[in-house]
C-alpha positions as a Markdown table, in Angstrom:
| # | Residue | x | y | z |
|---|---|---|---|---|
| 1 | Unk | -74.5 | 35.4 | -57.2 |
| 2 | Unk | -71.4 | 36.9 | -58.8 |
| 3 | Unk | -71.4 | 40.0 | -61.1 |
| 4 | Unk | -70.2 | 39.6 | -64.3 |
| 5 | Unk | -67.9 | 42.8 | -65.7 |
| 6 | Unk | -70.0 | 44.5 | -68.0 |
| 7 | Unk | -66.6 | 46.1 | -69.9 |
| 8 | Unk | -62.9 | 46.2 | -70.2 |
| 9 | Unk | -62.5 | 49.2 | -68.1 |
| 10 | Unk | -64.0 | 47.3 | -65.4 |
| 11 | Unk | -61.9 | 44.5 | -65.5 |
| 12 | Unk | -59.0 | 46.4 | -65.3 |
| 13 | Unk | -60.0 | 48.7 | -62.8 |
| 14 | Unk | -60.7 | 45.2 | -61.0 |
| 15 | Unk | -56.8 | 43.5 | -61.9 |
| 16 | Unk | -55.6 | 47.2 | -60.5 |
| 17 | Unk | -57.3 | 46.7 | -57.8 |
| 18 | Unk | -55.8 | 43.5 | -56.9 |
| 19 | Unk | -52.6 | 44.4 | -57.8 |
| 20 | Unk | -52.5 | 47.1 | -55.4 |
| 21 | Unk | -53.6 | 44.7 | -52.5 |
| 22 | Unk | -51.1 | 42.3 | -53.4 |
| 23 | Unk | -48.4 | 45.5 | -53.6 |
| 24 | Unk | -49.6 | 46.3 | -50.5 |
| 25 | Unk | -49.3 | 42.9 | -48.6 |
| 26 | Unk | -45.7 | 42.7 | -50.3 |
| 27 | Unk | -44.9 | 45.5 | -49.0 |
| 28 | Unk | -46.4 | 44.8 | -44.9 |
| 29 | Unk | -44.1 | 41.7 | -45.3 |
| 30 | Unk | -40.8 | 43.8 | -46.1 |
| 31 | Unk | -41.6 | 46.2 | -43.3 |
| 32 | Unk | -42.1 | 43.1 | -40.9 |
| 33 | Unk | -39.1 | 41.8 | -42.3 |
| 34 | Unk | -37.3 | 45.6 | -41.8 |
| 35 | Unk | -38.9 | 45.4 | -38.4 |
| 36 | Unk | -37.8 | 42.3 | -36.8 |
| 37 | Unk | -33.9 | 42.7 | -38.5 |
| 38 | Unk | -34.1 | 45.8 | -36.5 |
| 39 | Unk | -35.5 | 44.8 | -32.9 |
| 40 | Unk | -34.0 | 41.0 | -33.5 |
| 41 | Unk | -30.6 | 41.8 | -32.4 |
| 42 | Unk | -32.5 | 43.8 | -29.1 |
| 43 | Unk | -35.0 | 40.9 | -28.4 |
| 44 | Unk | -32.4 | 38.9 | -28.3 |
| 45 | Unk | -30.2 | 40.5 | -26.3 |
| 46 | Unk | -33.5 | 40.9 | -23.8 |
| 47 | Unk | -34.1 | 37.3 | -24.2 |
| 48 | Unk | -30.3 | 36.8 | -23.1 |
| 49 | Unk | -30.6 | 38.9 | -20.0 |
| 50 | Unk | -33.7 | 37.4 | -18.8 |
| 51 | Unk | -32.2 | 33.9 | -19.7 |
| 52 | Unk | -29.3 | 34.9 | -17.7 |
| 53 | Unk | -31.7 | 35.8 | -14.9 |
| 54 | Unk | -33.5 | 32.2 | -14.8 |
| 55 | Unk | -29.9 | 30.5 | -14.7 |
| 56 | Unk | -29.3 | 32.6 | -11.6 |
| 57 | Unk | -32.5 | 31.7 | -9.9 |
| 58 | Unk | -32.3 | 28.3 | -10.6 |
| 59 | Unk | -29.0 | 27.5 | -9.7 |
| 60 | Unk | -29.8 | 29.4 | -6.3 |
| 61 | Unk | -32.9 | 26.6 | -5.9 |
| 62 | Unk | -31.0 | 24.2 | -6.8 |
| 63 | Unk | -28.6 | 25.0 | -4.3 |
| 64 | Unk | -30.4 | 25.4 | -1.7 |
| 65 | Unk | -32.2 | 22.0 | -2.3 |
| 66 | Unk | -28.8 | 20.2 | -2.4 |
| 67 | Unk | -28.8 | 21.7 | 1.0 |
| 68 | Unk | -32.2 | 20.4 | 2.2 |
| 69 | Unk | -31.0 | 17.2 | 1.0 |
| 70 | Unk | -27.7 | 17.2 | 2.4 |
| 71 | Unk | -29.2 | 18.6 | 6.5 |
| 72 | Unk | -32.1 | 16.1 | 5.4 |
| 73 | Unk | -28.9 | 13.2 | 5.2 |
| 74 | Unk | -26.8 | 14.3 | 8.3 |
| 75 | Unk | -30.6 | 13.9 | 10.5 |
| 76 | Unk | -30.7 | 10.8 | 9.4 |
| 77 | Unk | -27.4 | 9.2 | 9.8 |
| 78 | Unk | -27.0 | 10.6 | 13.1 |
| 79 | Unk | -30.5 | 9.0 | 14.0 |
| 80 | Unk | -29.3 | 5.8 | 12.6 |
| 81 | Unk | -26.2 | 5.3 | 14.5 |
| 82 | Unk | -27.9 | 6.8 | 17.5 |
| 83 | Unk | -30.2 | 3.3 | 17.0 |
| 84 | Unk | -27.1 | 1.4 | 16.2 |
| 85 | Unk | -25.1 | 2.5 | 19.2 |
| 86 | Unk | -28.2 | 1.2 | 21.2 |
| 87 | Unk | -28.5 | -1.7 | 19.7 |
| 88 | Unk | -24.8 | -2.2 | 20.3 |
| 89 | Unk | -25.3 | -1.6 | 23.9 |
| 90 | Unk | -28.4 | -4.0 | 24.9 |
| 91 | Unk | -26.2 | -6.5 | 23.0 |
| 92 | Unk | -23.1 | -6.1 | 24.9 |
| 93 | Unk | -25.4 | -6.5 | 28.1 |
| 94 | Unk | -27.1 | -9.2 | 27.1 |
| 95 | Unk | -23.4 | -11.1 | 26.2 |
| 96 | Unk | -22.9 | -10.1 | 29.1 |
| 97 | Unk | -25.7 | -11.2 | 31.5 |
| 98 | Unk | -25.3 | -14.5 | 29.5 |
| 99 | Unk | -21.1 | -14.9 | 30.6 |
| 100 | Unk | -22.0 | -14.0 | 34.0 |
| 101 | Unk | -24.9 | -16.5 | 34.7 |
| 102 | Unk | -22.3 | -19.6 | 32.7 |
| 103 | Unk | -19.7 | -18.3 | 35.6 |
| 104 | Unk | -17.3 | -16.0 | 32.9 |
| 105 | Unk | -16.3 | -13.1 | 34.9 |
| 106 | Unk | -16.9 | -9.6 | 33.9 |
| 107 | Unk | -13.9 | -7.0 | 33.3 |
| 108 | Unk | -14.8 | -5.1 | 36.4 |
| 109 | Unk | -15.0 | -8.6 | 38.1 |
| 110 | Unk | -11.0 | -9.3 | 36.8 |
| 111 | Unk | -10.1 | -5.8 | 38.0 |
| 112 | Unk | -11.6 | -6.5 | 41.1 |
| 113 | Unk | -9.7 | -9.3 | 41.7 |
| 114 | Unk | -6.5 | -7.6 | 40.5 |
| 115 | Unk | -6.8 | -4.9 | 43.4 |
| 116 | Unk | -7.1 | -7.1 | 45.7 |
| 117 | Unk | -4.4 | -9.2 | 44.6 |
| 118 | Unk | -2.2 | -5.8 | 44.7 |
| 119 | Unk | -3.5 | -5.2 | 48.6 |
| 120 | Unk | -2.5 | -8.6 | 49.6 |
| 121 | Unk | 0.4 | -8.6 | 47.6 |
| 122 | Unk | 1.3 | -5.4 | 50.0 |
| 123 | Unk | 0.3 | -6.8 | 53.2 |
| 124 | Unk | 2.3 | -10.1 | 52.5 |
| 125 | Unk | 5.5 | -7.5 | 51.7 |
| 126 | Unk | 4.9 | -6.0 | 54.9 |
| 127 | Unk | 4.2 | -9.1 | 57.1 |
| 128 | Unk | 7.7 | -10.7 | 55.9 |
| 129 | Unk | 9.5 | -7.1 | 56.2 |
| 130 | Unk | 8.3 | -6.8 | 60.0 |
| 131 | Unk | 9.1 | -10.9 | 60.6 |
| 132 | Unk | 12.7 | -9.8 | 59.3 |
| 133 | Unk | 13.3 | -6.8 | 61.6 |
| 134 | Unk | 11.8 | -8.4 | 64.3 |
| 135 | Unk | 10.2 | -11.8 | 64.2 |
């Protein structure tokens, strides 16, 4: 139950009373005010450093996940045109097996023939050269 004031003395002691409270809660609020206008301009220069800090360290991890990425890239292109230069290969022999059994000769087969077209080229030179010195 609340008290009632019994006199006037009373109630002013009790307005006093909350006056100073308020006084005092004014004043906590200037001196946080004081407070922070003085360590404001230092927090934020701390909050600056360490800012500058993170932007180092994540641009170092991004970095070196570009570089994952970009190894990551060059394994796999080289595995893929390892596969495509093998694919390229048993198709080129099976073309090939294909134009030999239909009769088409070979490149080797062609140069084959072209030496020996050169050795009997030479022998037939020196067969008519002999027959001409001597018959």
């Amino acid at each position: 139950m609340v008290k009632k004031l019994t006199s006037k003395a009373d109630e002013d002691q009790v307005t006093q009373s909350i006056m100073d409270f308020a006084r005092l809660i004014w004043l906590a609020g200037l001196g946080a005010f004081a407070k922070i206008e003085e360590e404001g301009s230092r927090l934020f220069e701390t909050l600056v450093k360490e800012g500058e800090k993170f932007e180092t360290r994540t641009k170092q991890l991004a970095s070196d996940k570009v570089e994952e990425v970009r190894d990551r890239m060059e394994e796999v292109m080289d595995k893929a045109t390892d596969t495509w230069d093998k694919l390229e290969e048993v198709f080129e022999d099976r073309v090939a097996q294909i134009l030999n059994r239909i009769g088409v000769p070979t490149s080797e087969d062609i140069e084959e023939l072209s030496r020996r077209v050169e050795a009997l080229s030479e022998n037939v030179r020196k067969l008519t050269e002999a027959e001409r010195r001597g018959g």
